[in-house]
N, C-alpha and C positions, 0 to 999 in steps of 0.2 A: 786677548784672543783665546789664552789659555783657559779662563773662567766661561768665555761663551763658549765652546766648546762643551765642558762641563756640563753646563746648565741645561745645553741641546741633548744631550747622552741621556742624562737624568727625567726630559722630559720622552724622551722615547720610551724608558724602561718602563714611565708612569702609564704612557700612551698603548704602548701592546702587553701591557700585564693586565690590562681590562679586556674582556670581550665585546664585541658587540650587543650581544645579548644583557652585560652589565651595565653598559651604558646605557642605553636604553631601557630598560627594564626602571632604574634606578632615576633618572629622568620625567617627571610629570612636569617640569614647569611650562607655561603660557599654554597649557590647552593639549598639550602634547600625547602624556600619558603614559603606559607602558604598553609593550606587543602584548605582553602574558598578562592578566590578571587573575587572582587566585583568591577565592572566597571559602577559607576554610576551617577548623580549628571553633573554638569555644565563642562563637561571635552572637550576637543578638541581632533583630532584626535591624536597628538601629544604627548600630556600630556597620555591617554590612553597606547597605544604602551610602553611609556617609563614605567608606573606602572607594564605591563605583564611583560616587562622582569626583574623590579625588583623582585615580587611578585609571579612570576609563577617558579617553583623551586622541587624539586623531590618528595617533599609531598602534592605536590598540586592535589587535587581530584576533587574538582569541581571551574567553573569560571561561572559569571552571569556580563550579560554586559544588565542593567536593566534600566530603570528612569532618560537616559538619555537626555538631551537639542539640544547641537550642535555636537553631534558623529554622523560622515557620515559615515565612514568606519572603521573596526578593523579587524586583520589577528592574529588569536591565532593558536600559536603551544605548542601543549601540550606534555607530558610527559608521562610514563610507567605507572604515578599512576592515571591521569585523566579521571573519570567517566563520569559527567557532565556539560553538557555545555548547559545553558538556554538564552535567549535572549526573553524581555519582557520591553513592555512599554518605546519607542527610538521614542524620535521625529524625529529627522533626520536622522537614521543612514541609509543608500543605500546600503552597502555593507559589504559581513560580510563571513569571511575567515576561515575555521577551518581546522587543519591538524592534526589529533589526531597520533600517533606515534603508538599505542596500539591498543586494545581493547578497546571500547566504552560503557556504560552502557546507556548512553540518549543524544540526542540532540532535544532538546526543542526549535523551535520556535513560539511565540503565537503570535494571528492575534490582536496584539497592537501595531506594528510596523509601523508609517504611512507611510514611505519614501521605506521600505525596497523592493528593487528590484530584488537585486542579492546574493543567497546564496549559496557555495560552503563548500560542508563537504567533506573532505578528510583523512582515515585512513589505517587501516592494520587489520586485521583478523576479529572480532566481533566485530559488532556492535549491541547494545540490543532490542533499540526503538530508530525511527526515527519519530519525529511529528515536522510537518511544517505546520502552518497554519497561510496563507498569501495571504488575500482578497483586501490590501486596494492600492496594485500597480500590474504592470505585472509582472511576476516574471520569471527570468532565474533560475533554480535549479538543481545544478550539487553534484551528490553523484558517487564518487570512491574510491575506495582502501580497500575496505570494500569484503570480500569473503562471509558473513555469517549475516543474520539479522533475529532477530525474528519477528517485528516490525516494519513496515513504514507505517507511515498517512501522507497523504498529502494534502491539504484542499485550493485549490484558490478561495472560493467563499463563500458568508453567505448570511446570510436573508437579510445584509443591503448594499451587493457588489457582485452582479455576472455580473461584464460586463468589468473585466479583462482575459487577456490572460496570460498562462502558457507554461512552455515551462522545458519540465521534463525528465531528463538523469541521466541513473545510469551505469556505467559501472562496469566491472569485480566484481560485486554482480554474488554469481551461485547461493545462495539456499535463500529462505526466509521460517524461519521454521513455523509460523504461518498466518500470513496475511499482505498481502498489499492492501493498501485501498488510492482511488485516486480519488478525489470530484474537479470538475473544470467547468466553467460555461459551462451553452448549449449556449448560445449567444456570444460567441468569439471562434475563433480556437485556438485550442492548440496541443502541442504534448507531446509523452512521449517513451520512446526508453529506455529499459534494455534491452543490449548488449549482457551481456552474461551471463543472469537468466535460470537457469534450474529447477528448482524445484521451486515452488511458493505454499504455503499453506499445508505443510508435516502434513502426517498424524500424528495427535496424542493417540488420543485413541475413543474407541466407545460411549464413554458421551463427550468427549470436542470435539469441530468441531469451525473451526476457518472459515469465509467464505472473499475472496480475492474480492472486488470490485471497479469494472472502472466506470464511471460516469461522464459525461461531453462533449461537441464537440469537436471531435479529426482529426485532417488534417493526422497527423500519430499517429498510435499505435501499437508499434513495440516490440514485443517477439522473437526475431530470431532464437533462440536457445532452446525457452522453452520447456521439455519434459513432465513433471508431472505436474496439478496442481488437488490440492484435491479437496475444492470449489471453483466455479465460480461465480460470479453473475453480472450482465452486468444490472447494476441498473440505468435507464435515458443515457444510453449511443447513442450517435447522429454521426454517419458516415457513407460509404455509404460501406463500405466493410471493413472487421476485418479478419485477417488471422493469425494463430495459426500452423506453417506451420508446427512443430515436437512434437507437442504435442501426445502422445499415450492415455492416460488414463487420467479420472478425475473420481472423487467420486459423485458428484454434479454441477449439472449446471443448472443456473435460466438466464432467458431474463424476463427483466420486461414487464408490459405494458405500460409505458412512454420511450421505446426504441426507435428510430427511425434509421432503419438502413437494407441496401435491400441482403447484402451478408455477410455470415455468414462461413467461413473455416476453418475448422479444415480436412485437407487431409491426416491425419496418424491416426486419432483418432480407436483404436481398439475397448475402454471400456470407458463406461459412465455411471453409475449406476444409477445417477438419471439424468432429461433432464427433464424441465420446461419452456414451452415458453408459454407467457401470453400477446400479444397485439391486437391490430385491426389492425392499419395498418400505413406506415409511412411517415414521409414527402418527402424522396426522392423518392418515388415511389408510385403506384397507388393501386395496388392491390399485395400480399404476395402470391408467388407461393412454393410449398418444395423443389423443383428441382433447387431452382436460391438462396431461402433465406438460407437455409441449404449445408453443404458440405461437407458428413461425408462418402464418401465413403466403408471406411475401417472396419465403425463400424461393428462389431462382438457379442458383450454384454452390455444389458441394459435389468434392474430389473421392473425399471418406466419409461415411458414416459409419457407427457402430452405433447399435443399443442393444444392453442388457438388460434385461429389468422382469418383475413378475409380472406376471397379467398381460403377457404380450402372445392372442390367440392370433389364429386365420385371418380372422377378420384386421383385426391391424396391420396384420405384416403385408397384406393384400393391400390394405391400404396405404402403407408407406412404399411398397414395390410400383404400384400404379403412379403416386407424385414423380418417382425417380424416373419414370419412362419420358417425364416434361423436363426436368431436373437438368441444368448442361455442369459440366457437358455432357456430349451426347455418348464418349464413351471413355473409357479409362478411371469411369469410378470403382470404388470399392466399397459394395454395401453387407454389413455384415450384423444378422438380427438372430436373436434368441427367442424360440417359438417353443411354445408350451406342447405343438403338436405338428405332425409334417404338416407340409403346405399340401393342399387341395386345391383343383377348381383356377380361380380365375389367377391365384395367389402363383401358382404353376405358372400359367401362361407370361405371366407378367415376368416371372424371375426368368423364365428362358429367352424373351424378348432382350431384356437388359443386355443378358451374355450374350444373345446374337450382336447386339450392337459394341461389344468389344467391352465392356462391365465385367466385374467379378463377384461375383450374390454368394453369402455364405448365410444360410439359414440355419441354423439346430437345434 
């Protein structure tokens, strides 16, 4: 009795002087694998590959391919139970593969990467947060398989590199419930094409507001499909034409003043609640007319409007004061425009109509 005693003691000391985390970490047999996996250090591309498939196993929840030397490429397929996938500080690595099988919770790339050119995420239902931020080469960026994201930043450019090119494609994504947010030089052309996004920026509640912003010179910017988005902001964004061709309703829309851009589409837009446009004027073009920079036919309702802009005479503001007298509602808007010259004539008539009907018209 004395000895089993003993032997129980001994195996307890054995049993809680390990963690969790050791145990399992230290554990791959029959398929299993480890929670953490860690790809890093003086590895080849070969030596790498052979570790995932040892290593990467039904418990595995996150992989870091980190502090790498001579890793040019890796291709990880992950598992039911993998959350995250970070990539951080790879001398060499150029190419970099992921095929999540599941649900996603993060894929993490930071702009330490100095080779990295090509990044391709592939999965199936949710993905949580997408951040990629990759200054120091050109970047091809392909995201698929993914129906559902709360989450995507995508960053080709910093304080110490904007004068790479991007080149950004997300296919069969329909909704992003919070924001996507897309930062890529004005000094190179780039593009970016979601397929078949419909909903971009979902509302959340009347204190949280999420706001979705483009930014960058774009050859193409392509929404094809997109119906809803809640905010917009079109912050530094440089083309000569943008077109939003099914969008019906937003909550919010901003044009900055460092825009530069001569046609502006949206030809389904019903509803806009708020509509802020803030510049002078831009490099493809000489002067900003409403009738050529705007193209919102359809709209029907809006709370706020502001525009700022050069080239905004009599005649425009006369004719944006006239839309608003149809415009609902019928009263408690707030229209506020920058006129090269007082109003006159019919431009009068229209802006004291509005404030009879409970409106507030700020002209100057």
């Amino acid at each position: 009795m004395k000895t089993l005693k003993i032997l129980s003691f001994f195996l307890l000391v054995i049993l809680f002087g390990c963690t969790e985390e050791t145990i399992i970490n230290n554990y791959s047999a029959e398929g299993l694998g480890k929670v953490n996996v860690y790809i890093e250090g003086d590895i080849t591309n070969a030596e790498a590959q052979a570790q995932l498939e040892e290593e990467v196993g039904t418990l595995t929840e996150n992989i870091y391919i980190q502090n790498t030397t001579q890793l040019t490429a890796i291709s990880i397929i992950g598992n039911s139970k993998l959350r995250n996938v970070t990539i951080d500080e790879n001398n060499s690595l150029n190419i970099i593969n992921v095929n999540a099988i599941s649900n996603l919770t993060s894929f993490i790339v930071k702009d330490t990467n100095n080779q990295l050119a090509n990044i391709n995420l592939n999965g199936t239902g949710k993905v949580t947060e997408v951040e990629i931020k990759n200054s120091k080469q050109n970047s091809t960026i392909l995201i698929d398989g993914f129906t559902i994201a709360d989450k995507i930043t995508i960053e080709t450019t910093s304080n110490t590199s904007n004068n790479k090119t991007a080149t950004i494609t997300c296919n069969d994504l329909i909704e992003i419930n919070k924001f996507l947010s897309i930062n890529t030089s004005v000094s190179q052309n780039n593009t970016v094409s979601f397929t078949d996004l419909k909903i971009m920026g979902k509302y959340v509640s009347d204190t949280t507001y999420f706001f979705n912003i483009i930014s960058g010179k774009f050859t193409v910017a392509s929404f094809p499909i997109l119906e809803e988005i809640y905010n917009l902001t079109l912050d530094g964004l440089h083309m000569d034409t943008i077109t939003f061709p099914l969008v019906e309703k937003m909550n919010y829309f901003y044009l900055s003043i460092d825009s530069y851009i001569n046609h502006f589409n949206f030809p389904q837009l019903t509803r806009c609640d708020n509509f802020q446009c803030e510049f002078n004027t831009g490099s493809l073009g000489t002067t900003y007319f409403t009738d050529t920079l705007f193209n919102m036919p359809l709209l029907n309702y809006c709370k706020n409007y502001s525009l700022n802009i050069l080239g905004l005479d009599n005649f425009d503001a006369e004719d944006i004061l006239e839309k608003f007298l149809t415009i609902q509602p019928v009263s408690g808007k707030t229209i506020n425009l920058s006129n090269d010259a007082p109003l006159t004539g019919l431009g009068l008539t229209y802006k004291q109509t509005l404030i009879n009907q409970g409106n507030t018209v700020i002209v100057w």
